[in-house]
SEMI-640826 format. One record per residue: x, y, z of N, C-alpha, C in turn; residue in three letters. Coordinates in steps of 0.2 Angstrom, whole numbers, padded with zeros to 4 digits, always signed. Example, Ala and Ser with C-alpha at 12.3 -4.5 7.8 and 13.67 -1.06 7.14 Angstrom:
2
+0066-0028+0039+0062-0022+0039+0066-0016+0039ALA/+0064-0011+0035+0068-0005+0036+0064+0000+0039SER/
This chain:
290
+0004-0006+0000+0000+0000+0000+0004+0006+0000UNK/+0002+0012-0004+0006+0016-0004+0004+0023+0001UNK/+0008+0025+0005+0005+0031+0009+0007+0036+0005UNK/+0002+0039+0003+0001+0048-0002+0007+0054+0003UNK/+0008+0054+0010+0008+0057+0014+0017+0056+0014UNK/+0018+0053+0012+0026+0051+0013+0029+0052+0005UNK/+0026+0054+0000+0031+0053-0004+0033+0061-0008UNK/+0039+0062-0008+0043+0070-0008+0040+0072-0016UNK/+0038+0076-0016+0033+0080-0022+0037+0088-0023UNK/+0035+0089-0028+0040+0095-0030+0034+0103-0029UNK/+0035+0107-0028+0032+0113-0027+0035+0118-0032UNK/+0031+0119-0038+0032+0124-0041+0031+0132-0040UNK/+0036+0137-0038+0033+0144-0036+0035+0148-0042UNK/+0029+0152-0045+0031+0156-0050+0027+0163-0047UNK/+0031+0168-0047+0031+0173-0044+0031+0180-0050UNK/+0025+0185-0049+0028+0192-0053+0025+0198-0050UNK/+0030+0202-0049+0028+0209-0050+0020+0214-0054UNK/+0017+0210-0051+0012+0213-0054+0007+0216-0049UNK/+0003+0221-0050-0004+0222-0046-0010+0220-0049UNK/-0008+0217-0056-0015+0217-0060-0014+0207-0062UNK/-0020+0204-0059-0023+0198-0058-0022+0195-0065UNK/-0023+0198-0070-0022+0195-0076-0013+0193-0079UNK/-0011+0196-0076-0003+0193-0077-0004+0185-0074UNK/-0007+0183-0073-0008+0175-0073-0010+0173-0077UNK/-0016+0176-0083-0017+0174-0086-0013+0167-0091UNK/-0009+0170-0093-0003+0166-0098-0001+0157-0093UNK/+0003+0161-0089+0004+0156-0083-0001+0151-0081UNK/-0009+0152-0079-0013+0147-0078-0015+0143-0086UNK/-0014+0147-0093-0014+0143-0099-0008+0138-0101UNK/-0005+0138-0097+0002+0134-0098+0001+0129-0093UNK/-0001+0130-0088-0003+0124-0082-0010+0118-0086UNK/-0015+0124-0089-0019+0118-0091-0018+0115-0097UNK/-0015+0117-0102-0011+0117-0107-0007+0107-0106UNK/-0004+0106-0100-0001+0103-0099-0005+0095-0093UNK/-0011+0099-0093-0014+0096-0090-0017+0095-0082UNK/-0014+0101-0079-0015+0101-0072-0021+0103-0070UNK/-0028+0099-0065-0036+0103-0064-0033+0109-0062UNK/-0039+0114-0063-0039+0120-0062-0039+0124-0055UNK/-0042+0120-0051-0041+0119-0042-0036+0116-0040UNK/-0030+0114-0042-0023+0111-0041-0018+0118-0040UNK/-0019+0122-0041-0017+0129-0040-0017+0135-0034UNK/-0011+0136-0032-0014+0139-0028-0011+0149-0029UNK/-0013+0153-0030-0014+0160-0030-0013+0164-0025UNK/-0010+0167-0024-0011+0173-0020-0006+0179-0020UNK/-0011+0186-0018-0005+0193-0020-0004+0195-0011UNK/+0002+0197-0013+0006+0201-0005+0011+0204-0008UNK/+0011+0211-0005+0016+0215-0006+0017+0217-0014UNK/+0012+0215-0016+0012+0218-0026+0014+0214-0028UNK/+0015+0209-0026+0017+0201-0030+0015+0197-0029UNK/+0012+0194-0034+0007+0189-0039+0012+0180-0037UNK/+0007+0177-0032+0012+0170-0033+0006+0165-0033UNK/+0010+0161-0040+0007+0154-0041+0011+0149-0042UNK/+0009+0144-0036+0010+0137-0034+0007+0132-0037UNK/+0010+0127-0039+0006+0122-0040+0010+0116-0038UNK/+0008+0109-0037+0011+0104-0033+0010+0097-0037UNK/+0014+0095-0040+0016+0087-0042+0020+0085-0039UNK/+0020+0078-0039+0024+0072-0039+0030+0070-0044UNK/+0029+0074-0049+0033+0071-0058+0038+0078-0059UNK/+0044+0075-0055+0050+0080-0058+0050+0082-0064UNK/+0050+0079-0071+0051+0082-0075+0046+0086-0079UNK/+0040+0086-0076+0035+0090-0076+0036+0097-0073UNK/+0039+0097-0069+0041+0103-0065+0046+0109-0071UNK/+0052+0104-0071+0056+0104-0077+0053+0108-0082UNK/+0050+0103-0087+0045+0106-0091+0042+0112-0092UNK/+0040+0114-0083+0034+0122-0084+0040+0125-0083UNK/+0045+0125-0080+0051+0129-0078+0051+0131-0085UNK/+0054+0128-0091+0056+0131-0097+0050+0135-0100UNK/+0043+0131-0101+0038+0135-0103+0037+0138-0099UNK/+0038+0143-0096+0039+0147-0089+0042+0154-0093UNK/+0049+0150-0094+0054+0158-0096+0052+0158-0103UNK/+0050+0155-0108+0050+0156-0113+0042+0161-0113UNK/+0039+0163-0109+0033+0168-0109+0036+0175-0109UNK/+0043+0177-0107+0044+0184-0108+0042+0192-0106UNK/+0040+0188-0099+0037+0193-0095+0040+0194-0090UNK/+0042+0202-0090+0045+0206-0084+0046+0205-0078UNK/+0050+0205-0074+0049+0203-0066+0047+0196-0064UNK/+0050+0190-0068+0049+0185-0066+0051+0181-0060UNK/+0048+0178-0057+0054+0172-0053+0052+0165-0053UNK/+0055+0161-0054+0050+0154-0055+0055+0150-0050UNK/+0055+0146-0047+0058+0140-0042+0054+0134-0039UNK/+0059+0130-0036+0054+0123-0036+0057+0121-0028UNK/+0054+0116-0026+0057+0113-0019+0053+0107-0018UNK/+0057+0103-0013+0052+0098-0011+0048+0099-0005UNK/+0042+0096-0007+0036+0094-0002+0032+0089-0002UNK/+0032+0086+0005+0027+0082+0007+0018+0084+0005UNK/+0014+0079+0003+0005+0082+0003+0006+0086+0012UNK/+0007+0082+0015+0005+0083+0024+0007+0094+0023UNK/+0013+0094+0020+0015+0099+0022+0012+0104+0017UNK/+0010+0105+0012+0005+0109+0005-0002+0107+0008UNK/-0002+0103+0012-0011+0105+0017-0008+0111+0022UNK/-0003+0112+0026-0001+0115+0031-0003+0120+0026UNK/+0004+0121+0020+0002+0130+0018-0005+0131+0016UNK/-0008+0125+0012-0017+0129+0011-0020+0130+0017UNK/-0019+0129+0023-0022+0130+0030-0022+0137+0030UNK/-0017+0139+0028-0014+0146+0029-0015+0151+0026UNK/-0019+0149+0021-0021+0154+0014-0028+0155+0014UNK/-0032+0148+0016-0037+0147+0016-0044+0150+0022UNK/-0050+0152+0018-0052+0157+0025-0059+0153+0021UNK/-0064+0155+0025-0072+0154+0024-0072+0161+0016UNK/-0077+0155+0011-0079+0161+0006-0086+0157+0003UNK/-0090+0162-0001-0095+0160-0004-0094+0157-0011UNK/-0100+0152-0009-0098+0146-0017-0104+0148-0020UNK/-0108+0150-0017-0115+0151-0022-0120+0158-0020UNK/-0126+0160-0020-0129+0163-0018-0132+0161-0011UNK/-0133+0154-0009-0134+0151-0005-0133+0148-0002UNK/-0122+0147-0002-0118+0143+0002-0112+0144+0001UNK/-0111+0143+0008-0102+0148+0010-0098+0140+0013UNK/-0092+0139+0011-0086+0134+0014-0083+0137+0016UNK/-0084+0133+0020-0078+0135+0029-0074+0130+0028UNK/-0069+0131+0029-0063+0126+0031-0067+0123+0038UNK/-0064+0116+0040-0068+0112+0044-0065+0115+0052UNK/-0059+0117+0053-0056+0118+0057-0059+0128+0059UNK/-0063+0130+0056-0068+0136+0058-0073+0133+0060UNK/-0076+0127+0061-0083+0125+0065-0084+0129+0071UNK/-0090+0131+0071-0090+0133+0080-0088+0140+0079UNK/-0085+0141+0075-0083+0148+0075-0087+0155+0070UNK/-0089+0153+0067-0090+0155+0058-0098+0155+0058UNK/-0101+0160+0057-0108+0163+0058-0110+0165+0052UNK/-0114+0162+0048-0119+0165+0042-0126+0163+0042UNK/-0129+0167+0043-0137+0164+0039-0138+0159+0033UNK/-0133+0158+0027-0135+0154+0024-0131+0144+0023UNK/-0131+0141+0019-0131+0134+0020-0122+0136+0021UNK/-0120+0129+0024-0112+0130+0029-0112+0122+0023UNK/-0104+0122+0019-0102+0116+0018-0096+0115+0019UNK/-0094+0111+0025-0086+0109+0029-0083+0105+0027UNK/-0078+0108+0024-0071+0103+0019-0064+0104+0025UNK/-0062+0098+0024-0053+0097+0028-0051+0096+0022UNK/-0051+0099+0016-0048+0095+0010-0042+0094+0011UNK/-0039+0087+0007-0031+0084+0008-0026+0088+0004UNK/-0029+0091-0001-0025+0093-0008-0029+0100-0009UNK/-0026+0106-0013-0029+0111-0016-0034+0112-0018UNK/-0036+0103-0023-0042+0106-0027-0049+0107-0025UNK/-0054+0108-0024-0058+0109-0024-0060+0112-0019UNK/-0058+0118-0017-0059+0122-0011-0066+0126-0013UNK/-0065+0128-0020-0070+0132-0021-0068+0139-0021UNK/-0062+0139-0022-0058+0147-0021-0056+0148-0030UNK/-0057+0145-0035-0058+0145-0041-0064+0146-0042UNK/-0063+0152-0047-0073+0153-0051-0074+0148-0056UNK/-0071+0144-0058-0075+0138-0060-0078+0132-0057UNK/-0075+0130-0051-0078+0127-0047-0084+0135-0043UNK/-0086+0137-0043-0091+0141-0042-0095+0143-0048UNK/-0093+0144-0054-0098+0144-0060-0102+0140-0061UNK/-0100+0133-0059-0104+0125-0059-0108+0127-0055UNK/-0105+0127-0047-0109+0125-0043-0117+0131-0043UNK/-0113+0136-0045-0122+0141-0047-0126+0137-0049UNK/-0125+0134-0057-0128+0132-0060-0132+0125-0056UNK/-0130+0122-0053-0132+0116-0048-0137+0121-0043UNK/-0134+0124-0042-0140+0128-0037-0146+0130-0042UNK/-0144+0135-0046-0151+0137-0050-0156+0131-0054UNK/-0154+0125-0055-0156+0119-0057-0159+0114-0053UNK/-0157+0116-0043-0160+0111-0039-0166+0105-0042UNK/-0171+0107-0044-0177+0104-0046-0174+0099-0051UNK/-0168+0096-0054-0168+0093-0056-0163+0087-0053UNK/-0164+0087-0047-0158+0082-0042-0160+0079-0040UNK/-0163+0073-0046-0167+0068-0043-0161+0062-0043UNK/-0155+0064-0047-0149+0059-0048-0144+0063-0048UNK/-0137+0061-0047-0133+0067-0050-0127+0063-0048UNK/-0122+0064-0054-0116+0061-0055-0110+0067-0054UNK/-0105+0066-0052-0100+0073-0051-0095+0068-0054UNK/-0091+0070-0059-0086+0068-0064-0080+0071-0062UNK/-0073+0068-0058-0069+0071-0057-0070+0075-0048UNK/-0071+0074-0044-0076+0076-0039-0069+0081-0035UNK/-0063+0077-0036-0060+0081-0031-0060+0082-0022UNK/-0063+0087-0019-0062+0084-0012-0070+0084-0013UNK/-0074+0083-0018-0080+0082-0016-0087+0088-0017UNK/-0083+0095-0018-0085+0102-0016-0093+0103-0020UNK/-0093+0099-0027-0100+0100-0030-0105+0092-0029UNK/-0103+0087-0026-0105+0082-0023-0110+0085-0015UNK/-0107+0088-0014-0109+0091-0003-0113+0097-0008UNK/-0114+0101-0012-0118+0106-0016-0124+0104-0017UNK/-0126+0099-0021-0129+0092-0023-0133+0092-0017UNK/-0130+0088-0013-0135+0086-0006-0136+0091-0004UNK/-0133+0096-0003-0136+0101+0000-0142+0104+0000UNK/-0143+0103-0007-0151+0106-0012-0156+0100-0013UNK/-0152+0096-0008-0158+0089-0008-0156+0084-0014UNK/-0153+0082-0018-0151+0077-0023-0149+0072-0020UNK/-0155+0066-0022-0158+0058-0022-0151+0055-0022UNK/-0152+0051-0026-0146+0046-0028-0140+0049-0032UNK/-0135+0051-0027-0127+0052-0030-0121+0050-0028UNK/-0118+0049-0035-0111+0046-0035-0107+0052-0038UNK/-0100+0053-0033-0095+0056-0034-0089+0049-0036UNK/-0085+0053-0043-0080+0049-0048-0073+0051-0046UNK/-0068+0048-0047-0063+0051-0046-0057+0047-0050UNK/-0052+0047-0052-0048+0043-0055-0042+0043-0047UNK/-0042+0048-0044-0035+0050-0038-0039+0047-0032UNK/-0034+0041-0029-0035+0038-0022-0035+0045-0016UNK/-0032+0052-0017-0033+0056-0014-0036+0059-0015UNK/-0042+0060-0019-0050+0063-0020-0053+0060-0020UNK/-0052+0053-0019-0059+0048-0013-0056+0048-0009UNK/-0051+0050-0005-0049+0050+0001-0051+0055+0004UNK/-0052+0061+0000-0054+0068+0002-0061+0069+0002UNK/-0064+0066-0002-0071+0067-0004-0075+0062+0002UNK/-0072+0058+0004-0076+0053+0010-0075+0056+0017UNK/-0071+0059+0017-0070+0062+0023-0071+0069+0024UNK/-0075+0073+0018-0078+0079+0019-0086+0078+0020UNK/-0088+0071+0017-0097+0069+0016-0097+0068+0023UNK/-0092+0064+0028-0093+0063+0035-0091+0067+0040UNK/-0089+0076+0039-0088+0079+0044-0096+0084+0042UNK/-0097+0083+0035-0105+0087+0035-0111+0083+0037UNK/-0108+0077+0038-0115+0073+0039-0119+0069+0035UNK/-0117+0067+0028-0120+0067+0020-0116+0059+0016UNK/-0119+0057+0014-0118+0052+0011-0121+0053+0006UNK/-0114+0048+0001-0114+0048-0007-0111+0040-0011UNK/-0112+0038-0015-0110+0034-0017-0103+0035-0020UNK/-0096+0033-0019-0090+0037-0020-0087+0029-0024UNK/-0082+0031-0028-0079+0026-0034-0074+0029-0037UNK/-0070+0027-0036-0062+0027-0037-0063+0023-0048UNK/-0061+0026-0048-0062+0026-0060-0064+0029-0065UNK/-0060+0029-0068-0060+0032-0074-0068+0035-0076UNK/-0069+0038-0080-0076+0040-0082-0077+0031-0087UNK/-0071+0031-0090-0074+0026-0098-0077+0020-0093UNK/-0076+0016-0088-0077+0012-0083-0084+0011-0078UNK/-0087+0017-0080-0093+0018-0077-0098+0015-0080UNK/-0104+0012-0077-0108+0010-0082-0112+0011-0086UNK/-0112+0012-0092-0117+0016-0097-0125+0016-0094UNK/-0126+0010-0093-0134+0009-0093-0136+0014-0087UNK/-0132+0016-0081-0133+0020-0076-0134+0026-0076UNK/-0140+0028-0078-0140+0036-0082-0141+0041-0076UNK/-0139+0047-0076-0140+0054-0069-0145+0060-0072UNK/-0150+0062-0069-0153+0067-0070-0150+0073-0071UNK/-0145+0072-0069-0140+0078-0069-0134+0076-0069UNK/-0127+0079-0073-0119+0076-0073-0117+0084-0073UNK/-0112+0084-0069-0108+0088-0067-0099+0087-0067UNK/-0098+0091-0073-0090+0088-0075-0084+0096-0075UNK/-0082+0095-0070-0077+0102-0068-0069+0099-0070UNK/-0067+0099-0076-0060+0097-0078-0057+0101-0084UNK/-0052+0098-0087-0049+0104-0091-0051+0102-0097UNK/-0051+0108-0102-0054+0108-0109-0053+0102-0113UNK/-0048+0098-0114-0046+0092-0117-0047+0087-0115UNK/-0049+0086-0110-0053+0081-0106-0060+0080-0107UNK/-0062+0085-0105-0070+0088-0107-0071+0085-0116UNK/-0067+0087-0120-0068+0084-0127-0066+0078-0128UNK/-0059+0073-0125-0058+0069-0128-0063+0065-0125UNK/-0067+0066-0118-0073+0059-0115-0079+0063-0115UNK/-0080+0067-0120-0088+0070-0119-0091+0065-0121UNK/-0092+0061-0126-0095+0055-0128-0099+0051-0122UNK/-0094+0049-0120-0093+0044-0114-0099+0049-0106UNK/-0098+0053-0106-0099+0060-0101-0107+0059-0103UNK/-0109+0061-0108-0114+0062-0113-0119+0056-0113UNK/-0117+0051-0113-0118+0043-0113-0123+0043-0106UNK/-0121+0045-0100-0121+0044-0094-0126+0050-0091UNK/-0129+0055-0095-0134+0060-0094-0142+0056-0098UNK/-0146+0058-0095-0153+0055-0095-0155+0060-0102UNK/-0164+0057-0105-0164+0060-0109-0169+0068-0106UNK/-0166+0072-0108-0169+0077-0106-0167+0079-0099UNK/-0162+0077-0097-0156+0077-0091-0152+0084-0092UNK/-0149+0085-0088-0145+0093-0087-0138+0089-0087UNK/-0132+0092-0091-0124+0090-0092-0123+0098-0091UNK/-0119+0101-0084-0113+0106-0084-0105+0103-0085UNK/-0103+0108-0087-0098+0106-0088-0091+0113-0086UNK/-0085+0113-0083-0083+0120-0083-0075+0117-0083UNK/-0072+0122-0081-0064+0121-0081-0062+0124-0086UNK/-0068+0130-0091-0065+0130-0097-0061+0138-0097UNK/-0058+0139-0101-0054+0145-0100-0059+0150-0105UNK/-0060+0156-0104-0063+0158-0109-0061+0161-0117UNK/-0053+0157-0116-0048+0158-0123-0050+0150-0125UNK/-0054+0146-0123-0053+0138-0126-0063+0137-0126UNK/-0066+0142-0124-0074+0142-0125-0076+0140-0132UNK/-0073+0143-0136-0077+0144-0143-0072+0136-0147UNK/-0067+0132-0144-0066+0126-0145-0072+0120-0142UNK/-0072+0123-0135-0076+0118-0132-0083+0116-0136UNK/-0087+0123-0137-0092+0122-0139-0093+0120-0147UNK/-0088+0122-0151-0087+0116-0157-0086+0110-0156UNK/-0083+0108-0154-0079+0099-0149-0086+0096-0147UNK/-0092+0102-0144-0097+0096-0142-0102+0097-0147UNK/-0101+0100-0154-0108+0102-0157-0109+0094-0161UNK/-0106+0088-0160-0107+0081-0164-0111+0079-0156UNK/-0112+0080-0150-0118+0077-0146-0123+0078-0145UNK/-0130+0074-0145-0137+0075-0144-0137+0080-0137UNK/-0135+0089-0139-0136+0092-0133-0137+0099-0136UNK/-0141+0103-0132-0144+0109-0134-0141+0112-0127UNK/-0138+0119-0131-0136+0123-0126-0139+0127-0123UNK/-0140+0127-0117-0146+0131-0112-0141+0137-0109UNK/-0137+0137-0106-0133+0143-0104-0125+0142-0104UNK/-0122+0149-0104-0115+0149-0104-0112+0153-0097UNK/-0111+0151-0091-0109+0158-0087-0102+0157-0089UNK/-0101+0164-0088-0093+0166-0088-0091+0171-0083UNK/-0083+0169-0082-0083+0174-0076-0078+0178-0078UNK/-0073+0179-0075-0066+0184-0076-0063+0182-0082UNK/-0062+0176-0079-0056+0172-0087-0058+0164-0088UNK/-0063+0163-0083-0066+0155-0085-0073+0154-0087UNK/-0075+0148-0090-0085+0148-0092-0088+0143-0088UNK/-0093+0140-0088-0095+0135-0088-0101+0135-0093UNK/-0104+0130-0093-0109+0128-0099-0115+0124-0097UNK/-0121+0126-0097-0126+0122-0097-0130+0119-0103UNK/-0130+0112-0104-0131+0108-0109-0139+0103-0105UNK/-0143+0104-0111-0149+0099-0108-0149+0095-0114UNK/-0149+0087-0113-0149+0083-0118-0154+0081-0122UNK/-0154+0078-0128-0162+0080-0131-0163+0072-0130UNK/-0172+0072-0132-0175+0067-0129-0177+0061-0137UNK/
């Protein structure tokens, strides 16, 4: 058995001179670009400087963004790597990490705010193991609206890629019947089972691939937060797995890769119902035809 918690990972820091948020732009295109979810990041500004981290296991992927890194030609750079343990990049998101709102109707608090943290509206409490799905990314929040303003269709609901969980605990939140949260990463069933039981919430959780699932088991609703390539190469398979006349979100998309996505899925039985877009990402509401 392998313990996640013991094996030295590499911490990529890229650092600029900027006041203005969109100097990451390029930078976060080079992350997805390469394949990393979009919640695998972590951002933050102090003292007029813009730093983005991101944390793998695969040296020569580190490597890799290092040159695509310098090769962008932007002023005031710094980019460096070091080793880290998962244990110790939970320590730094402990530290970055505050209570914020996901929806109009639901605020995450870190789990270690319990007791403490006061709002009128719905509370979802995450100890996430890893970065992703804190809910601090506007894609993971453009979905999770769209799951909100859909309630009335959560008679099933599948979460593709669940991560610690963060649109699967949205899901029940708003009442959704029979759900299964998917994940390919032992540390996002690890993270997602241990976020459904400090809320209280039970889900059907499954360690596999999307192609692995079972077709015949269709969801009133499929909810897939991944990165653009992904979302095209398995929309088939994605597609397959929504009901007829079922609701498919989909987000992770950048909105320099929107007008690919939406060609990429114009060969699926799906009628486009909405596009939210926020700063620099989209997501997409898709109702399947009957």
């Amino acid at each position: 058995m392998i313990l996640y918690e013991q094996i030295p990972s590499l911490l990529l820091e890229y650092s600029i001179s900027s006041s203005q948020e969109e100097a990451l732009a390029l930078p976060r295109l080079v992350l997805e670009t390469m394949g990393f979810k979009t919640d695998d990041i972590s951002e933050t500004f102090q003292n007029k400087l813009w730093t983005l981290k991101v944390f793998t296991p695969e040296k020569t992927k580190i490597e890799i963004l290092k040159k695509n890194f310098s090769r962008l030609s932007l002023p005031n750079i710094k980019t460096s790597s070091r080793i880290l343990k998962p244990a110790q990049w939970l320590t730094l998101w402990k530290t970055q990490w505050k209570p914020l709102s996901l929806t109009k109707t639901i605020d995450v608090v870190p789990y270690w705010y319990k007791g403490k943290y006061k709002t009128s509206k719905q509370v979802i409490f995450l100890d996430t193991l890893m970065s992703f799905g804190t809910g601090m990314h506007e894609t993971t929040q453009l979905i999770a609206q769209l799951i909100e303003d859909n309630r009335s269709h959560l008679s099933s609901f599948l979460d593709v890629g669940t991560g610690t969980g963060i649109l699967t605990l949205a899901a029940l939140k708003h009442g959704a019947q029979r759900v299964t949260a998917m994940d390919i990463s032992p540390l996002s069933i690890q993270a997602t089972r241990s976020n459904l039981k400090v809320n209280g919430l039970k889900a059907k959780i499954v360690l596999s691939d999307i192609g692995r699932l079972p077709v015949k088991e269709k969801y009133q609703m499929v909810a897939a937060n991944l990165i653009t390539d992904d979302l095209l190469k398995d929309r088939k398979r994605i597609v397959n797995l929504v009901k007829p006349d079922g609701l498919l979100m989909v987000s992770g998309i950048s909105l320099d890769n929107l007008s690919r996505l939406k060609e990429g899925f114009k060969d699926q039985p799906l009628i486009c119902r909405k596009v939210s877009r926020g700063k620099e990402w989209a997501a997409i509401l898709y109702v399947k035809k009957t």
